[in-house]
N, C-alpha and C positions, 0 to 999 in steps of 0.2 A: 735518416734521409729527410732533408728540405727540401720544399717545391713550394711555389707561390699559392697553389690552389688548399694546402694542408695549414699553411699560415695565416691565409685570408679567413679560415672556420676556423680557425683557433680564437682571432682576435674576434671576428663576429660575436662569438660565443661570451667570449669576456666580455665584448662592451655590454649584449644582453644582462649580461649577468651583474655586473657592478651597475646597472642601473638602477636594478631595486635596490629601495632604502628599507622596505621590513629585513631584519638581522635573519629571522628564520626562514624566508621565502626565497633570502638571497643565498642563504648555506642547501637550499633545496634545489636550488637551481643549479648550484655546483655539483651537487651529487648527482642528479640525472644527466648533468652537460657530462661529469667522467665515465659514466656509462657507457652514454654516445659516443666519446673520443675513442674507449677501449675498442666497439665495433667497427670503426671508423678502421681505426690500424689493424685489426682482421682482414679487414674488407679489404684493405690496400697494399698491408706489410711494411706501412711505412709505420716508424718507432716515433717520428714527431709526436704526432698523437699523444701515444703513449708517454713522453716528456712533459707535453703539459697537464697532460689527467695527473702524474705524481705533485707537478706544481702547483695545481688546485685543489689538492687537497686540503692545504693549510685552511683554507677558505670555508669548509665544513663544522662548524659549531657544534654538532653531537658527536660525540665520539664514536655512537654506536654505527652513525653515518658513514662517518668517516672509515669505520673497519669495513663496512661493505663498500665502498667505493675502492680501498687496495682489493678487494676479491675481484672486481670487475677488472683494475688491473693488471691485477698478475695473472688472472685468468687470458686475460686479451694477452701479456706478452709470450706466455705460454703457448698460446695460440702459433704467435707472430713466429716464435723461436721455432715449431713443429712447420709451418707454411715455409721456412726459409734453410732447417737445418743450421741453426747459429747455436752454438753452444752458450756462446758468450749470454744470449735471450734466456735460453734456459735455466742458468746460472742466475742473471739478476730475476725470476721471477723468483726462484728461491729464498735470495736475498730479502725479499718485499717484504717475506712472510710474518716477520716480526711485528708487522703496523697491522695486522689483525687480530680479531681477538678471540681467546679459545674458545672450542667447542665447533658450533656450525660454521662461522666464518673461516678459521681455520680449517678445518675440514674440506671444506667446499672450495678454497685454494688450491689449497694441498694433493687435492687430488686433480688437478688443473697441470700443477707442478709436473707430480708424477709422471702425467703421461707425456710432457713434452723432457722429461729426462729421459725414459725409456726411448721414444722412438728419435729423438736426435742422437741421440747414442746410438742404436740401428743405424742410420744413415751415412754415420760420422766411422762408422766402425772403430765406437772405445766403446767397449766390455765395461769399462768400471762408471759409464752413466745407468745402464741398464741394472748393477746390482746399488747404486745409491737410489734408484727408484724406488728398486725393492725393498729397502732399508726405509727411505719414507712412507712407501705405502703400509707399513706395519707398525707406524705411529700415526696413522690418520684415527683420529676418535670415535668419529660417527661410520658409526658402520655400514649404508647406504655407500657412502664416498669413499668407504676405504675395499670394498668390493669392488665399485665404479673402477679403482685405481688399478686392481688387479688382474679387472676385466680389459683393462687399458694394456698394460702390462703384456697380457697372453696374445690379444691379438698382434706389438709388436714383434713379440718371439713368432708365432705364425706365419705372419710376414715377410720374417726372416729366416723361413724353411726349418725353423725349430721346434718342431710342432708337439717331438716330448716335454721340450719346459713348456707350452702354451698349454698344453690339457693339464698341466701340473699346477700354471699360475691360475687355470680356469675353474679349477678342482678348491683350489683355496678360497678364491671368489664366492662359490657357491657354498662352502663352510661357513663363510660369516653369516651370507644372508638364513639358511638351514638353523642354525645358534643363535642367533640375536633373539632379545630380548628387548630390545630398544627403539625399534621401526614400529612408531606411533599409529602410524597410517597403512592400510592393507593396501591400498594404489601401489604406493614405492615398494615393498615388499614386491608385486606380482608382478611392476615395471621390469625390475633386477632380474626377476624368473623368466621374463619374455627375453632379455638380452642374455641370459646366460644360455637360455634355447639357441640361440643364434648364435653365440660364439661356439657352442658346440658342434653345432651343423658344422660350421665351418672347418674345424679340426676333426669332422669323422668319426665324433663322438655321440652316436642315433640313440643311445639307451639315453645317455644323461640328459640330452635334448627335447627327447619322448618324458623324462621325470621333471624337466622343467616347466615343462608345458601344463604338467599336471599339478605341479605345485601353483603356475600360474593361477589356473585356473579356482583352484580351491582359495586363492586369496582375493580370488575377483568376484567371491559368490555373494558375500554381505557388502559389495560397492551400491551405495546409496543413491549417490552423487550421478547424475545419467550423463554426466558430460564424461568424467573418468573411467565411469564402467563401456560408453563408447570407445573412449580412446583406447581402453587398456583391449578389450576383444578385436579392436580393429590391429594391434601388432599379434594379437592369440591365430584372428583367425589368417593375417598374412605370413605366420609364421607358421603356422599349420599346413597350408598349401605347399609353401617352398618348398620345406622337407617331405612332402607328401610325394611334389613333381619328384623331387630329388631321386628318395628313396623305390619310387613306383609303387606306392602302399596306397590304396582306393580309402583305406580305414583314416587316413588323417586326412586325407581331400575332401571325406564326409565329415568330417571333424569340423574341419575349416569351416564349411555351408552352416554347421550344427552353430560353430560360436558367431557367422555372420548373422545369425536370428536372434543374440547379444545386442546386438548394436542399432539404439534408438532412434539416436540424435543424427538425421538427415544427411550433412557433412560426413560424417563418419558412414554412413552405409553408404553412399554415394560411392566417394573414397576406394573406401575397401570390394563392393561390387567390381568397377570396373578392375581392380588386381585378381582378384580370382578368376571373373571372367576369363581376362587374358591368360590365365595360364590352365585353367580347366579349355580351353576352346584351341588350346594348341595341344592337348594331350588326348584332345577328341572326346572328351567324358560331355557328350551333349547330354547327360540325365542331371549333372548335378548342374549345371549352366541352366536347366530348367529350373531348377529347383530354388536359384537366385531371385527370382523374377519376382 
């Protein structure tokens, strides 16, 4: 899709760009300009965009650059392909995959990939995108991303009133991250255990949900870093309420208050206060809305 207003930032963008005469300032400017074009075609669904992010790549002097500028766009047209149900989308981000380079970059594609086969396959009702997902997702490297993928995966089945494959593809998700040996960082580790929380709530799944929380939290005890250990207690304790309202259990609504005294950094209490307010103040529990303050 062309439009005058996709063409005039396109060219904006280039004339910026061929300006600079430094060779590495000008290959740095093409790698953040592909960036912006892959969000660009997010944000809009137009594949222009994404036409000329493949055509600046050449323009990229590190190669290592260059691998993560195709992540951004096969990620974005992966995006594009899930926002529109285009198969043909989903396909060529597949295709892209080769101009990246193993390990993280691939990975981190890859599971971009996945989730726009999986659920354009749902929409499109063809069965065999959904099990080529599954076939890619059990060659993703990094196990972070190939969880992410599976986690992807279960909630298309859900979606799709399939909710035995989803606690089956959400049950493999939570395998990897439980076995890994390879998640450097205790953040991502406890990230994965809050969103596995939540895709089991949502499949009716309260035990694994209640054990994810717990894993969360045990990976969130030695977080250093007070920007990440906010972040990460600010989904612990929004996630602790939901299924607290959900389930009518006062034991995780205390929970929830318990990990909101986690959370440092202003932004993030702010935040998370007003969520729990609102949902402790419609369930009437005025002791633990005190105990916010």
């Amino acid at each position: 899709m062309v439009n005058d207003a996709s063409s005039e930032f396109i060219r904006e963008f280039e004339k910026k760009a061929k300006s600079i005469t430094n060779d590495i300032d000008r290959s740095k400017k093409y790698r953040a300009g592909i960036a912006a074009l892959a969000q660009k075609a997010v944000e809009t669904n137009n594949t222009t965009f994404l036409d000329a992010a493949v055509g600046f790549t050449g323009k990229i002097i590190d190669d290592h650059d260059r691998s993560k500028a195709y992540v951004d766009i096969i990620r974005g047209t992966a995006r594009v392909a899930i926002n529109t149900a285009d198969a043909d989308l989903a396909g060529r981000s597949l295709k892209l995959l080769a101009n990246t380079e193993e390990g993280h970059d691939r990975s981190h594609a890859l599971q971009g990939v996945v989730a726009a086969m999986a659920d354009v396959g749902m929409k499109i009702d063809e069965p065999a995108f959904l099990e080529d997902s599954k076939e890619l997702a059990g060659i993703i490297e990094y196990d972070t991303y190939r969880s992410s993928a599976w986690r992807s995966i279960a909630r298309t089945q859900h979606g799709n009133n399939n909710t035995q494959d989803a606690v089956e593809s959400a049950n493999k998700a939570m395998e990897i991250i439980d076995m890994s040996k390879h998640i450097s960082q205790d953040v991502y580790r406890a990230s994965a255990y809050v969103d596995l929380a939540r895709l089991f709530i949502d499949v009716e799944q309260e035990d694994k949900a209640r054990e994810c929380i717990t894993k969360a939290m045990d990976s969130s005890a030695c977080l250093e870093d007070e920007f990440e250990r906010s972040s990460i207690f600010q989904t612990i304790a929004e996630t602790q309420v939901r299924m607290g309202a959900r389930t009518k259990d006062n034991g995780l609504l205390e929970d929830a208050v318990e990990s909101f005294g986690h959370i440092t950094r202003e932004y993030y209490r702010t935040s998370t206060k007003q969520t729990l307010t609102s949902v402790l103040v419609n369930l009437k529990n005025d002791e633990l809305v005190k105990r916010l303050a």
